[in-house]
C-alpha positions in Angstrom: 79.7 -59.9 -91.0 77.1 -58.9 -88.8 73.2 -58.0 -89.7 71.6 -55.5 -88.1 68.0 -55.6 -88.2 65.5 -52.9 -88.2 62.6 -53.0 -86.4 59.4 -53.3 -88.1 57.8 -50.3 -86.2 60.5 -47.7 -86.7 59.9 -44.8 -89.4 62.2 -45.1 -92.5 61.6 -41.6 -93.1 64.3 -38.6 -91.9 63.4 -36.5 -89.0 63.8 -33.3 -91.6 61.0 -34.9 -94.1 58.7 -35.2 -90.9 59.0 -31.7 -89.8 58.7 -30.5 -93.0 55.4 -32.4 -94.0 53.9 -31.2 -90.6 54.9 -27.5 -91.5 53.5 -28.0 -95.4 50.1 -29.5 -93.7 49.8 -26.6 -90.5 50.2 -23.3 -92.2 47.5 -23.7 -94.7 43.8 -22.9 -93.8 41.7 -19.5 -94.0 42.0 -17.0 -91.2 39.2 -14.6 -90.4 39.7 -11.7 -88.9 37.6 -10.3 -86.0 35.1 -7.6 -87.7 35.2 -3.4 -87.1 31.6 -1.9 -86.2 31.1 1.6 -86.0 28.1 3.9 -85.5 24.7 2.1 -84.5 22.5 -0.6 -86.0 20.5 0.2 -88.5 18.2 -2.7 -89.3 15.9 -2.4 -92.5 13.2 -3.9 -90.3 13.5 -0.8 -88.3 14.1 1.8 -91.1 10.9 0.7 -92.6 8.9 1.6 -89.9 9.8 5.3 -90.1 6.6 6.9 -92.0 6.8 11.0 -93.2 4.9 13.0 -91.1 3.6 10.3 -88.5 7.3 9.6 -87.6 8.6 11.4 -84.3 11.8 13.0 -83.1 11.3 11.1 -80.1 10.5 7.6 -81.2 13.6 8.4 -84.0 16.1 8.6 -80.7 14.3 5.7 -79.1 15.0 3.1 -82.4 18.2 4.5 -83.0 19.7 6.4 -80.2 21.5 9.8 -80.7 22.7 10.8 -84.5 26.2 10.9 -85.2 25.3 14.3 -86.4 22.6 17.1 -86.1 22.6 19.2 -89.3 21.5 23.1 -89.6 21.4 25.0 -93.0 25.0 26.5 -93.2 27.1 24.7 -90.9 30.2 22.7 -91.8 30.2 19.5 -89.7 32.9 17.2 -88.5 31.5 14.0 -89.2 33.7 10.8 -87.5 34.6 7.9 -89.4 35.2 4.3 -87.8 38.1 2.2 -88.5 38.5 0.9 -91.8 40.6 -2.2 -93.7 43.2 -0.6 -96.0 46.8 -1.9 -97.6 49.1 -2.5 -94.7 46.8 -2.9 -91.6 43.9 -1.2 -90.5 43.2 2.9 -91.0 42.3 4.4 -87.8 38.9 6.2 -86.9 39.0 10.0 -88.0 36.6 13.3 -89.2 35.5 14.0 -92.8 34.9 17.7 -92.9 31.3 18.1 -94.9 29.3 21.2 -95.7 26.1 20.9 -94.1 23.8 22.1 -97.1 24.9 19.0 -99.2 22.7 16.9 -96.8 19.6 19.2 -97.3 20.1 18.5 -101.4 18.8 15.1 -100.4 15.7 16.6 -99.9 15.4 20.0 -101.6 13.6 18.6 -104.9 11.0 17.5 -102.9 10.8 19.7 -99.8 10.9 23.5 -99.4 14.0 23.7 -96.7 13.3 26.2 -93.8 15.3 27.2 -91.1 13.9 25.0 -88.6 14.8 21.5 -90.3 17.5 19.7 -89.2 19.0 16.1 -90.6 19.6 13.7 -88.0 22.5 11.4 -90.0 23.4 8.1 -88.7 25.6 5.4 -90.0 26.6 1.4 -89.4 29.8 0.5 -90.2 31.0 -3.2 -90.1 35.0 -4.3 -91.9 35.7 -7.8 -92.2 39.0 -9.2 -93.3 39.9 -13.0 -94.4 43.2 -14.8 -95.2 44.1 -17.6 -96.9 47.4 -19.2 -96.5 49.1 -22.1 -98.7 52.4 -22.8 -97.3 54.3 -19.8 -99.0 50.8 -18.3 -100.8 49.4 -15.3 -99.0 46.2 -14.2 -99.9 44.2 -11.4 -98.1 40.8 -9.7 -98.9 38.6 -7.5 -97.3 34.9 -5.6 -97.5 33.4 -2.7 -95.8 29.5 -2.6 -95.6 27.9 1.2 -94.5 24.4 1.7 -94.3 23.7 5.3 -93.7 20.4 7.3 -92.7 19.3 10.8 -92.9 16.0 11.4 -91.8 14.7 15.4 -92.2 12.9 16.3 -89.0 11.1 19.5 -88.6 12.1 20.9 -84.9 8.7 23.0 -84.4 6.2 20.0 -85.3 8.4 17.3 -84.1 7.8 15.1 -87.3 10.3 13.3 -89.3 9.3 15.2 -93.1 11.2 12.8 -95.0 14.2 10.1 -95.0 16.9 8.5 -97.4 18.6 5.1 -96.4 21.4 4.0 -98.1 23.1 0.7 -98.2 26.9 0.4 -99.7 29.5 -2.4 -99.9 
């Protein structure tokens, strides 16, 4: 009868059970995703600053650069949306058609609109995805943040009149 002797160093373990521990132990862990920003920054900090009737047109473009959109009493604007996390992948950037006078209603309790306002209307939009994954458990989740400013600026004085800042998740 002959012995055969295993060596002390050699794994008593099957190939199969090693590849499948070190497929168990690599696909778990948390995945970010890279985040979606549309529109411009609009930092509180900055928002704050902006004081009705001292305010400028001018030093409104300088903090925040151009509006998305320049609203007139009666128009219907095309306002563009950024890219957005839904079910199944990310929706693509597209237009919302809105009816100018529903910005003005921000400010028609308090102000008497004429016809040489406008509403300057900016928005910051930032998507953020995450993943978990446990070997065969998949779990996804997702948040949009959009701040959005309208600021009422009077076009013969030059003078922001009044402002609205909102922030939703």
């Amino acid at each position: 009868m002959r012995v055969v002797r295993r060596s002390k160093m050699a794994p008593a373990y099957p190939p199969v059970a090693i590849l499948a521990a070190f497929l168990l132990v690599s696909l778990q862990g948390c995945v970010p995703a890279f985040p979606f920003l549309s529109g411009v920054p609009l930092p509180q900090k900055t928002v704050d600053e902006v004081q009705p009737g001292k305010t400028t047109r001018s030093e409104v473009l300088e903090w925040f650069g151009m509006p998305l959109s320049i609203a007139k009493k009666g128009e219907v604007l095309r306002i563009p949306h950024g890219p957005e996390w839904a079910a199944g992948g990310v929706r693509p950037a597209g237009y919302n058609q809105v009816d100018a006078d529903a910005f003005f209603e921000l400010f028609s309790t308090k102000h008497k609109i004429t016809d040489h306002q406008r509403i300057y209307y900016y928005f910051s939009s930032l998507s953020t995805k995450y993943g978990v994954v446990l070997a065969v458990y998949v779990h996804e989740s997702a948040n949009t943040r959009v701040d959005r400013l309208w600021l009422l600026i009077d076009e013969e004085t030059g003078l922001v009149d009044d402002y609205v800042f909102r922030k939703e998740l």
